[in-house]
C-alpha positions in Angstrom: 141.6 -4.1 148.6 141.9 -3.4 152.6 139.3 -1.2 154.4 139.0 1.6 155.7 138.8 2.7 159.2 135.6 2.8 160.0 135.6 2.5 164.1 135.4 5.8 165.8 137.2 5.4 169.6 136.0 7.5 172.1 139.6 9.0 174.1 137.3 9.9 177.3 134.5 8.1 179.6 131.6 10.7 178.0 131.5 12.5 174.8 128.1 14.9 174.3 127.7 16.7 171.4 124.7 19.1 170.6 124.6 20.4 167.0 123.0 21.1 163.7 124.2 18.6 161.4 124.6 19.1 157.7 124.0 15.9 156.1 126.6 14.6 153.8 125.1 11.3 153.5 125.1 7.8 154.6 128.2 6.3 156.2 128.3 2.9 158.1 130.8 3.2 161.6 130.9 2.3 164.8 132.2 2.8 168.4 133.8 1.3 171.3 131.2 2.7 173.6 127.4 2.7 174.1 125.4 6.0 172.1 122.2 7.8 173.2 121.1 9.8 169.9 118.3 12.3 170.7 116.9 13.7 167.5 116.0 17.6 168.2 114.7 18.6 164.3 114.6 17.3 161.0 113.5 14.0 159.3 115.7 11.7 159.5 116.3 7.7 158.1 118.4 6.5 160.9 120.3 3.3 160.1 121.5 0.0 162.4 122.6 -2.6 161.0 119.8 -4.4 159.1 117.6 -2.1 159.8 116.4 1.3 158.3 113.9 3.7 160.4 112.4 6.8 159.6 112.9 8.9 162.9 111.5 12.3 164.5 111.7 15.0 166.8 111.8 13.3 170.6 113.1 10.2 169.0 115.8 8.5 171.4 118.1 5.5 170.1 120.2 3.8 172.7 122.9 1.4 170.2 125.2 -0.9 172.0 129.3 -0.7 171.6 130.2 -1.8 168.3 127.2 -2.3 166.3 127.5 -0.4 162.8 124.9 2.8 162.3 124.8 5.9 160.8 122.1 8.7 159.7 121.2 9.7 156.5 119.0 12.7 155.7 115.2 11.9 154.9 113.3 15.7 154.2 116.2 18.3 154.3 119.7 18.6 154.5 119.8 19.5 157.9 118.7 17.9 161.1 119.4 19.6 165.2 120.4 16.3 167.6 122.3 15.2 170.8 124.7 12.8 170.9 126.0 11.1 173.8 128.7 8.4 174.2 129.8 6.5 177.2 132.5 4.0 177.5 130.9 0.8 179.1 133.7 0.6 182.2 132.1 3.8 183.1 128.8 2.8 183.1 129.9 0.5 185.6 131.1 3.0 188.0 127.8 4.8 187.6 125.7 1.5 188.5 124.7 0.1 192.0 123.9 -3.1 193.6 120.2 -2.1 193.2 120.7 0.2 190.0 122.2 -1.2 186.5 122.4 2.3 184.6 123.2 -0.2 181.2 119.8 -2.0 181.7 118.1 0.6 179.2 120.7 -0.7 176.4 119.1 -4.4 176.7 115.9 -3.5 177.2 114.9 -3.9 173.6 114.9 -8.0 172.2 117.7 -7.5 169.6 119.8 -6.0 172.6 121.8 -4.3 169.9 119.8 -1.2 170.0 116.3 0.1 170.6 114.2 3.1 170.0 112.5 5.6 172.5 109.9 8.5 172.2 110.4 11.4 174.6 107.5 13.7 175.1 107.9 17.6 175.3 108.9 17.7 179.1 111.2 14.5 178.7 113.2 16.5 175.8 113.2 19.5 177.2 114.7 18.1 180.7 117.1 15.8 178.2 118.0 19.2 176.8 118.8 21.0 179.7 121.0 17.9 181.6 122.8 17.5 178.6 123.7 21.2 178.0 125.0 21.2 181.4 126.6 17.8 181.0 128.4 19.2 177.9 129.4 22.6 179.6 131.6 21.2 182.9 133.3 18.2 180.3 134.9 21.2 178.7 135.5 23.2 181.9 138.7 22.8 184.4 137.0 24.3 187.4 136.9 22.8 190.9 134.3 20.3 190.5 133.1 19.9 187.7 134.1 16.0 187.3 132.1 15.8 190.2 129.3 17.6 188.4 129.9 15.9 185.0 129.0 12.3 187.2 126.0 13.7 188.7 124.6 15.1 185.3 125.5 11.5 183.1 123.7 9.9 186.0 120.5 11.6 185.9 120.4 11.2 182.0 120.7 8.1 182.5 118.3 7.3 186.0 115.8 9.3 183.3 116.5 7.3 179.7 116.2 4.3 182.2 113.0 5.0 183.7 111.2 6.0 180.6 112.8 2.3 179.1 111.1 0.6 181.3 107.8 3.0 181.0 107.4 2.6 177.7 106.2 -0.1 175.7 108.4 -1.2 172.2 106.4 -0.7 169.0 107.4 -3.0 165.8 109.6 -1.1 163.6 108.9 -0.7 159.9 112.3 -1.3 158.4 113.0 0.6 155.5 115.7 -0.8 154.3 115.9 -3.0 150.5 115.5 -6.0 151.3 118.3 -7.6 149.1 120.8 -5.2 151.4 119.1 -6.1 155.1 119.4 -10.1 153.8 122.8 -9.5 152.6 123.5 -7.8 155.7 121.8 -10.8 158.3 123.7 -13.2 155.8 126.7 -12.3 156.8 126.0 -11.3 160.7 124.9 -15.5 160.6 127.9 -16.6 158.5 130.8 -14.4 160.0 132.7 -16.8 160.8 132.6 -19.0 157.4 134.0 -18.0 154.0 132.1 -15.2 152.5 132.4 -13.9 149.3 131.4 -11.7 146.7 130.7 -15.3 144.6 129.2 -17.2 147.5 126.6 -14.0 147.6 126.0 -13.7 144.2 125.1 -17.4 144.4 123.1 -17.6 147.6 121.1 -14.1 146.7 120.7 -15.0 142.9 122.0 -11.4 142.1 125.0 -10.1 139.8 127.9 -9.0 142.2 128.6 -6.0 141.0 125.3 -5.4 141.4 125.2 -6.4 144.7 128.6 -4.5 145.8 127.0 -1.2 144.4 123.4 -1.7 146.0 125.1 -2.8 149.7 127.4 0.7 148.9 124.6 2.9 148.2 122.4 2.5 151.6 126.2 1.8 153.8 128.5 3.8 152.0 130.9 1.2 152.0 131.5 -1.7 150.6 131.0 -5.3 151.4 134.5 -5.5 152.0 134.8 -3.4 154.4 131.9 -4.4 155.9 132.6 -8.1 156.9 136.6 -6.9 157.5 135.4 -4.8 160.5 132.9 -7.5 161.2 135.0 -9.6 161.9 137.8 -7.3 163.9 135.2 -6.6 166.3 134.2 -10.4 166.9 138.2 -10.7 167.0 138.3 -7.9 169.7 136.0 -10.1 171.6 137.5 -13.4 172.1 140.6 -11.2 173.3 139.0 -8.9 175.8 137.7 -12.9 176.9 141.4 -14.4 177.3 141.8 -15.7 174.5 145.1 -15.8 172.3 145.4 -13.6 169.3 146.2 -17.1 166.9 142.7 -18.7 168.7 141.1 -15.3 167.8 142.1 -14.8 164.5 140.9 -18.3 163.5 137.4 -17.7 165.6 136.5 -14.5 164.0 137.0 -16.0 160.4 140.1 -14.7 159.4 142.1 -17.7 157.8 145.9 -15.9 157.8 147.1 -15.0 160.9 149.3 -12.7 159.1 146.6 -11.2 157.5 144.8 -10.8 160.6 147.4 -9.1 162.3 148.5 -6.2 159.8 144.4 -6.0 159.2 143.6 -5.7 163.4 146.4 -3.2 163.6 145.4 -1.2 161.1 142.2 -0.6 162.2 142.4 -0.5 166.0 146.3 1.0 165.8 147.5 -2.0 167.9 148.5 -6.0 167.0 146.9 -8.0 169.0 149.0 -8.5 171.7 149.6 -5.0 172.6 145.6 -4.6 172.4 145.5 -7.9 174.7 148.1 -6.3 177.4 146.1 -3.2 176.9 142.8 -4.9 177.5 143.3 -7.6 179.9 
């Protein structure tokens, strides 16, 4: 069975979003750009890849490109958040000799993603910048690219300063624990076989029973899960110079084949037009 797309590319430098959100339950993606999710109202169970956390209001994640999350609704069906995305090249262009504006992102130890609480004033201002932000990304008026670099870079001269303010609590993960072991299993083993067989053996666990408990905290399936996996350790290796045949093999596909119409279908490019694309 092939996957589904689950990778979500951003077309522009900076997307910002403020909404209510009407949950519709879990769902495991990802993105080619680095996310700041501000959580305005509601209680929500905010998900990273082995990890489950119960979040509220003032509650800031910063989650690297390509690491899998989503939200899932904890009191409620509805929740009020921001959500901001920024392509990494841009972040560049934002940063200094003196100042790295990406310095907040690997701030926490797992350097995949950490957690930040904003005080009144902090979410307020957030509020305010972003607003703005959000207002001259949609306008055509002389300017207001000018206006929409200014406002990204005091969000982030602000998330920055409050990283490195603010002292990291341990996390209570909430997660099952047969689903976050599953999960570090096969972030350790990507590049090995992995199946729904070598799991069942290595967990002691029925696979079917295993497929539907990983599907019922992601919502998808294991499948999918160590498909996209390994596309984005693929990706990788090519955005480092590496051939497509050296990358296939090094991201644990065993079928270049296989790996080609799989990487196409999920990033709409082989892997030589991502690699003249990229490179």
């Amino acid at each position: 069975m092939e996957s589904e797309v689950l990778f979500d590319a951003l077309n522009d430098n900076i997307f910002c979003n403020h909404k209510i959100v009407t949950y519709k339950g879990t769902f495991y993606h990802y993105h080619d750009a680095y996310e700041l999710f501000l959580l305005l109202n509601g209680n929500v169970n905010y998900y990273i890849e082995s990890l489950e956390m119960q979040i509220e209001r003032g509650s800031l994640i910063l989650i690297n490109p390509y690491v899998f999350h989503c939200r899932g609704s904890y009191k409620g069906n509805f929740y009020e958040r921001i959500v901001i995305n920024i392509k990494e090249p841009y972040i560049k262009t934002t940063s200094s000799e003196k100042t790295n504006m990406a310095d907040c992102f690997f701030s926490h130890p797992s350097s995949k993603s950490s957690l930040l609480k904003l005080n009144e004033q902090q979410i307020t201002e957030f509020i305010i910048i972003a607003q703005r932000l959000s207002k001259e990304i949609e306008s055509n008026e002389y300017g207001s690219d000018i206006l929409v670099d200014s406002y990204m870079k005091q969000i982030l001269v602000m998330v920055n300063r409050i990283s490195k303010n603010q002292k990291f609590d341990c996390v209570t993960n909430l997660m099952p624990s047969l689903v976050s072991n599953v999960i570090a299993y096969i972030e350790e083993n990507i590049t090995e076989e992995i199946s729904l067989d070598i799991l069942s053996d290595c967990f002691h666990y029925n696979g079917t029973y295993l497929s539907r408990c990983f599907k019922n905290i992601t919502g998808i399936t294991l499948q999918q899960y160590i498909i996209q996996k390994r596309i984005t350790l693929a990706k990788k290796y090519l955005f480092e110079g590496y051939s497509s045949k050296d990358a296939c093999f090094l991201s644990g596909f065993n079928d270049y084949s296989n790996f080609s119409r799989t990487f196409k279908k999920q990033t709409g490019l082989s892997p030589k037009e991502f690699i003249s694309q990229n490179t």
